[in-house]
N, C-alpha and C positions, 0 to 999 in steps of 0.2 A: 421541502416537506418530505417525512421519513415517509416511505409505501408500508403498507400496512403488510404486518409477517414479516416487517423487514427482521427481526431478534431472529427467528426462525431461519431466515436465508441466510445469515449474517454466522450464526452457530455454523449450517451445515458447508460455508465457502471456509471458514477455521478449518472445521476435519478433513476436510479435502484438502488444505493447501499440509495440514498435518501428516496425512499419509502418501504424498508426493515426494518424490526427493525434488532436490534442490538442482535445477537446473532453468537455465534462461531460458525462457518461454512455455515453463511447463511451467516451475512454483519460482519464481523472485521476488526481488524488492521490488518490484512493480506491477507483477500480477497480482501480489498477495491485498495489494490496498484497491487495487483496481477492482477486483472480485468482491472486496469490502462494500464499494462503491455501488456497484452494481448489486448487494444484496438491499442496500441502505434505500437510494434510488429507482433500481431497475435498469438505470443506463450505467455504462462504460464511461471513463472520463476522456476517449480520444475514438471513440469505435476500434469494430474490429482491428484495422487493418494497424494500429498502433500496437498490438498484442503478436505481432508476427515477427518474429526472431528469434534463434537459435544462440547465439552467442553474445558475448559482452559486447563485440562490437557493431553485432546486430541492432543490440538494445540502444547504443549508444547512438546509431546512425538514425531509428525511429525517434528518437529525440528531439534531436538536430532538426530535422525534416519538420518538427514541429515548433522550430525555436527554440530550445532548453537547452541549457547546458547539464539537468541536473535532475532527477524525481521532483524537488525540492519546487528547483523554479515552476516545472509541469503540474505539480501539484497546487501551489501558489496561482495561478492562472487560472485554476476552476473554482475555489475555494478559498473562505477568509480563513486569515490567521488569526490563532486562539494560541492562549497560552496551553503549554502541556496541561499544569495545573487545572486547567478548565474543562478537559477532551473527555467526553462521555466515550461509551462502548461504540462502537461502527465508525466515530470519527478517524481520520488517519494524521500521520505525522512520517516524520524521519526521525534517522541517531546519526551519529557519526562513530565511525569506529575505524583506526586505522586508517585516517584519513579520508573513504570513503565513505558518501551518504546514501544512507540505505531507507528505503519502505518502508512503513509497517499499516498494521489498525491495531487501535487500541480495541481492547476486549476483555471480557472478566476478570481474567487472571495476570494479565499484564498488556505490554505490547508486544505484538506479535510482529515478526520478521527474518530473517532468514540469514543463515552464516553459511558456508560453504556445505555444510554437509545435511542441515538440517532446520527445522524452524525451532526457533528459540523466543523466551516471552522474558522482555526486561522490563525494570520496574518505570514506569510513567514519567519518574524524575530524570528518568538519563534522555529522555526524548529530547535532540533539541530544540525542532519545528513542529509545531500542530494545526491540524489546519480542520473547523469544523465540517461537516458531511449533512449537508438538506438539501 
């Protein structure tokens, strides 16, 4: 069940992960859906203590520690899978790009996610996994 004001939270976790730069544990592929989550929600998909890392291989060790190989799987373990096609605004998914799988939420204007320097919004067809957000 979405929390009511979730559109409202869900806006202002956008412009905040938008005027962030890009750095592990400040705005990622995993904070940025995570924050999604929590606007959708109210809760976090792993609590705090899964949001504590500095580095890739920070991120990648909080993972592990939970089982995952991957956003993907971690994702997959809270949430059903839905086609792209079907992912309303606050839902989250992945892309893949450069052989790496990356975060996002879908949101007005595309999906939203992050490349090395900045957040970037692609178009809902290139998602490959979607997973819906109640």
């Amino acid at each position: 069940m979405r929390k009511t004001g979730w559109e409202r939270l869900l806006k202002a976790a956008v412009e905040k992960h938008m005027a962030l730069p890009s750095l592990f544990g400040t705005s990622d592929c995993y904070l940025i859906p995570d924050d999604a989550v929590a606007a959708v929600t109210g809760k976090t998909m792993f609590g705090t203590a899964a949001r504590r890392y500095k580095t890739p291989a920070g991120a990648g060790k909080q993972l592990r520690k939970r089982g995952f190989a991957t956003v993907e799987d971690a994702f997959r373990s809270k949430f059903t899978e839905i086609a792209p096609a079907l992912a309303q605004r606050g839902d989250i998914g992945v892309v893949e790009r450069d052989g790496q799988i990356s975060g996002g939420v879908f949101t007005q204007i595309g999906f939203m996610t992050r490349d090395e320097t900045k957040v970037i919004f692609l178009n809902p067809a290139d998602v490959k996994t979607a997973f819906r957000v109640e």
